[in-house]
C-alpha angles and dihedrals in degrees: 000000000000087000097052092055088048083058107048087047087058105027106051104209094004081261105132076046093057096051105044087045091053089043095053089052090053113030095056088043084050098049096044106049084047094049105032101029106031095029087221113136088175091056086044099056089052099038086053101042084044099047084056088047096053094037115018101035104037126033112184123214131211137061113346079252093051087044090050097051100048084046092054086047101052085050098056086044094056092052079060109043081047082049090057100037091052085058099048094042083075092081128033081219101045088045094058093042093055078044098067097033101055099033084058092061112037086050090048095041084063091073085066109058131004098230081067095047085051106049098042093108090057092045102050086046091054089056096042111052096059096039087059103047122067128228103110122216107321083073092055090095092057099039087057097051094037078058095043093048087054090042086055100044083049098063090041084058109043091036091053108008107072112311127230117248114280095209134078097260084224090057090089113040083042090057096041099055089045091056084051094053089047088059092050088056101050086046093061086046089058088051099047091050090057106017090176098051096105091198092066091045086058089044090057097046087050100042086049091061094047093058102045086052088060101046087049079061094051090053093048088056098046099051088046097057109120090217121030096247082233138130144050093007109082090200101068095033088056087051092062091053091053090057091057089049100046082050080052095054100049096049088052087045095040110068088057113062100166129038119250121226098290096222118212094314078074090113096053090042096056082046094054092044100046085053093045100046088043091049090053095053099053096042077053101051084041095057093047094045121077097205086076090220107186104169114138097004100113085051086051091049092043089050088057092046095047090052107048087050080046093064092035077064106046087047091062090041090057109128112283123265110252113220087356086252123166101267100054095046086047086049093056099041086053091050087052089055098087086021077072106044078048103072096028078062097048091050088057095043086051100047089045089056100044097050082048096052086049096047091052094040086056094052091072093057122107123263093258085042070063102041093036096049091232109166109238089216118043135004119295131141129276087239109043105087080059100048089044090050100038093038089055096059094040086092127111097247095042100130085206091054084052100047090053096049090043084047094039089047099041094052098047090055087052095049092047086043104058083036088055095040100045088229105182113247080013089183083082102078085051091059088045091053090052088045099062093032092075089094135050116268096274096069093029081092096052089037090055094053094041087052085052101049086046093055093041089057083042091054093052098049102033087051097047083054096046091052090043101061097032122176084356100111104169080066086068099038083060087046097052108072085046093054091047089048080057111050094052093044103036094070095058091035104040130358142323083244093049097051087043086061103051085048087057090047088046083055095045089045094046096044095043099053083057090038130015112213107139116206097352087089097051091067099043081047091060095041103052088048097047080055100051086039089060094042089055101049100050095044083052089052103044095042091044121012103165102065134210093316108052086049089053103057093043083045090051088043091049087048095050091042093046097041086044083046085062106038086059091058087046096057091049086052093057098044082053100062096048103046129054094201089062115080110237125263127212129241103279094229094144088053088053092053098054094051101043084051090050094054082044090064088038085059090057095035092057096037084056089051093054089046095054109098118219127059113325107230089219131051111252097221086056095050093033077064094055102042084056090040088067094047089053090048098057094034088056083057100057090049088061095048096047085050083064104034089094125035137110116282116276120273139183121001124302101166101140096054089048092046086053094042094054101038079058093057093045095058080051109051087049106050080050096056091039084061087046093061091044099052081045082061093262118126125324128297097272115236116280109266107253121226107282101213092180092056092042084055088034087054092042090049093047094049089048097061103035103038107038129109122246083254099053106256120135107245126228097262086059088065098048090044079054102044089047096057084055102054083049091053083046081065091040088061094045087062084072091053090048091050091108 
């Protein structure tokens, strides 16, 4: 039991467990019917290199048939990846060319779907291993089956030894912190329906807390996955939309704990709070539930949408300002105060529910509806998930596009390398080279030497072991499954190093049961390594010499210029909607691409950063802050555009509001961009704008002359201009949280 625990401190998810148990189990059955039933060394090296490359290196989630399928795919990719790699072994040239070509690919095809992502290690082995033996092609027949025989013992292994979860890992925390946030709502409900009722006022205070500790652990979660659940399947990328939505959410609900009076739009807001806290609930209920049940739940969304219109339009219906004196406009502009986080509140809850229905509503899609990006709801072409996901990495800053030129490079030199050198089981330094490329270039170097002390350790014992049993080989037929166990749990339970040098055990066992050569292959062992090591590590340097950190930071800067970039277009789309004196702009969609492409490259940069071992140079909560602080900012965005995408034609001159609407922006945007050249190493983060008292009386002055009624009554376009100041005060008050 103790060692369970152990386990589950170390393993999150028991997964690294999982796989080195089921590996153990596969590899050892493979070898030894190859080598001892069918006599075919040849069939042996690839069924037991395949079986670590379908077990140990690659665990599928999903349902057991969605699991199946991408196992059956990565094996028929793998008979044709051998296939490749057995031509191009012909040539040291042609080899490292292939090299470079197809290790490109296969590590930039990973930013598309996350089986990919997940399955890059097992690829790349399946390629190199036959582009670095020779043999030529008379060997092709027995490298496929020896491949075939490992692709069967796989499926037997995922579908019957321990499975792999069929669920997101972020489904659960997602729909737990949504449950939470629904609670927080009804329990302002409760309190707007009785704002006296002191009980509800303690219920809300309580719940609140409640739901902003579960969204700190979603966050948790979601910054901790090893593979961004992204991709091809809309189901998972959608449910990374809807993180940075529920964080949304929180930070709009947080900074009120308690309800104010709610005024004479009582009755709408009450409306708007009782959909959205339903809606929530059930999005909620949908996402943790597998029968994918959505009955009801477009009436649920509509009812949200009615009845914040609902309230838009009583706000504009309130009773008419006398005079037009101070206190009543004063009045007004304080009962628009919860009217707007309102309906801030109801945009999060909305977007939340509609990227949850379309999440659900993927899951039921085929596996090539996956493969192919299909959207389960709307038109939309088979392609075009690829061509947005791939189009947004093929820029010059894109940490993925670095790290596959950096892999693909630093492979075909090895490859050249141990063609050109002659190495012994060159395919070694193939192998070395993977080994220390699982991380970006900064901690190549670390990597390289932990690799080698590990190797090192791997090469002593090993080879203890190797000299002590001698010719006795049913010794290290007994050894093998426990030095596989090993290498795939030692990394998450000990060290990189430690799992480097069971790996190495698992290679001097394997090799010396086909033949025995003591300690002669420890020290080809080191030194093919040593040589793909050093490779490694100078292709990383010299391709990508800043390290996570620096591409962070451009990748953050790129994310704020890009998202204020947008804001600002925003902003002209709005004032144009409300004055006809003002041409009109057009929806600022291409505006919209290009920052939600840059938060896209922020995802990969940051994750990269997470992934890189050694001391992080800056403090995660710190940078955790700023990655959200992007996703706010354009979300915020969108809210603004979708205020003023309905709405009656513009009428009359309203020149001074939208002079005031748009110097506002303006302080804003520039303050943004200014923060921007500072995380890309140029200047210092400017101080966070201060609440300007005499623009937001300027703007309501303004709004009050110029977009009243006749009769006194404040239009619907007064609201939106409103509401929009406050949204842009929402981005005023993150500038406090990004002060870091």
């Amino acid at each position: 039991m103790r060692l369970l625990e152990w386990l589950r401190a170390k393993d999150a998810g028991l997964s690294a467990t999982r796989r080195a148990g089921r590996a153990a189990v596969v590899m050892p059955s493979a070898f030894a019917f190859s080598y001892l039933v069918l006599d075919n060394p040849v069939i042996a090296i690839f069924a037991s290199f395949g079986s670590m490359s379908t077990v140990l290196f690659v665990d599928f989630s999903g349902s057991k048939l969605e699991r199946i399928q991408a196992q059956l795919s990565l094996i028929v990719a793998g008979l044709v990846l051998i296939s490749i790699g057995t031509v191009a072994s012909g040539s040291a040239g042609g080899a490292a060319l292939a090299t470079l070509i197809v290790a490109f690919v296969i590590l930039f095809v990973g930013v598309i779907s996350s089986v990919l992502a997940s399955a890059t290690t097992a690829l790349l082995a399946s390629f190199i291993l036959p582009v670095s033996l020779p043999g030529g092609m008379t060997t092709l027949p027995d490298r496929l089956i020896g491949w075939l025989l490992a692709g069967a013992a796989s499926l037997i292994a995922i579908t019957f030894l321990w499975p792999a979860p069929t669920r997101e890992p972020l489904r659960g925390p997602t729909a737990h912190a949504c449950t939470l946030l629904a609670r927080r709502l009804q329990a302002g409900l409760a309190c707007l329906r009785n704002p006296a009722d002191t009980e509800s006022k303690a219920a809300l205070i309580y719940e609140a807390g409640e739901a902003s500790a579960a969204v700190a652990e979603l966050r948790k979660t979601f910054f901790g996955t090893p593979y961004r659940p992204t991709g091809l399947s809309t189901s998972a990328r959608t449910l990374v939309r809807v993180v940075d939505e529920v964080i949304w959410l929180n930070s709009v609900l947080e900074p009120h704990p308690r309800m104010p009076a709610p005024g004479p739009a009582a009755p709408y807001l009450i409306a708007v709070y009782e959909a959205a806290a339903d809606l929530l609930d059930r999005a909620a209920n949908v996402l943790d539930n597998d029968d994918g049940n959505l009955t009801g739940f477009e009436e649920t969304l509509g009812r949200l949408h009615e009845a914040r219109l609902a309230l838009e339009q009583a706000v504009t219906e309130l009773p008419p300002s006398p005079g037009r004196d101070d206190s009543m406009v004063k009045a007004f502009v304080s009962a628009l105060e919860p009217t707007f986080r309102a309906q801030e509140m109801s945009f999060a809850v909305a977007a939340i529910a509609e990227n949850i229905e379309l999440a659900v509503a993927a899951r039921g899609r085929s596996w090539w509806g996956h493969l192919l990006g299909r959207g389960p709801i709307g038109p939309g072409s088979p392609l075009s998930s690829v061509k947005e996901r791939a189009g947004a990495h093929l820029e010059l800053h894109s940490v993925w596009l670095h790290n596959s030129i950096r892999g693909a490079v630093g492979l075909a030199l090895a490859v050249l390398i141990a063609d050109l050198t002659g190495v012994q089981h060159s395919f070694w330094v193939v192998f070395g080279t993977l080994a220390v490329l699982r991380s970006n270039a900064l901690s190549t170097g670390q990597n390289a030497l932990r690799g080698l002390a590990g190797t090192v350790a791997g090469i002593i014992i090993g080879g203890a072991v190797v000299l002590a049993i001698g010719s006795n080989t049913t010794v290290a037929w007994f050894l093998l499954p426990i030095a596989v166990l090993l290498a795939g749990l030692a990394p998450a339970a000990f060290s990189f190093a430690a799992g480097q040098a069971a790996f190495t055990g698992v290679l001097l066992i394997l090799f010396d049961i086909i033949s025995p050569a003591g300690w002669e292959i420890g020290l080809v062992r080191i030194e093919d390594v040593a040589i793909g090591s050093a490779v490694s590590l100078l292709v990383g340097l010299l391709l990508w010499p800043r390290g996570a950190t620096a591409a962070l930071q451009q990748a953050l800067a790129e994310g704020y210029s890009d998202s204020a970039h947008y804001l600002r277009q925003a902003i002209a789309y709005a004032v144009s909607r409300c004055d006809a004196r003002t041409p009109p702009a057009a929806v600022p969609d291409e505006a919209s691409r290009k920052a939600a492409n840059a938060a896209r490259r922020l995802d990969d940069a940051f994750r990269t950063y997470l992934a890189e071992r050694g001391g992080k140079q800056l403090p995660l909560a710190n940078v955790a802050t700023l990655v959200s602080g992007v996703a706010v900012l354009r979300i915020t965005v969108d809210a603004i555009l979708e205020l003023w995408s309905r709405g009656d034609s513009p009428t009359g001159d309203r020149t001074a509001a939208r002079m005031e609407l748009i110097d506002s922006t303006g302080v804003l945007v520039d303050w943004y961009q200014e923060t921007a050249l500072a995380l890309a190493g140029a200047g210092e983060v400017p101080t966070p704008i201060e609440r300007d008292g005499d623009a937001e009386e300027r703007l309501v002055s303004a709004v009050q002359t110029d977009l009243t009624a006749d009769d006194g009554s404040w239009t619907a376009t007064a609201v939106r201009m409103l509401w929009t100041a406050d949204h842009l005060d929402g981005l005023r008050r993150l500038q406090r949280a990004l002060e870091v």
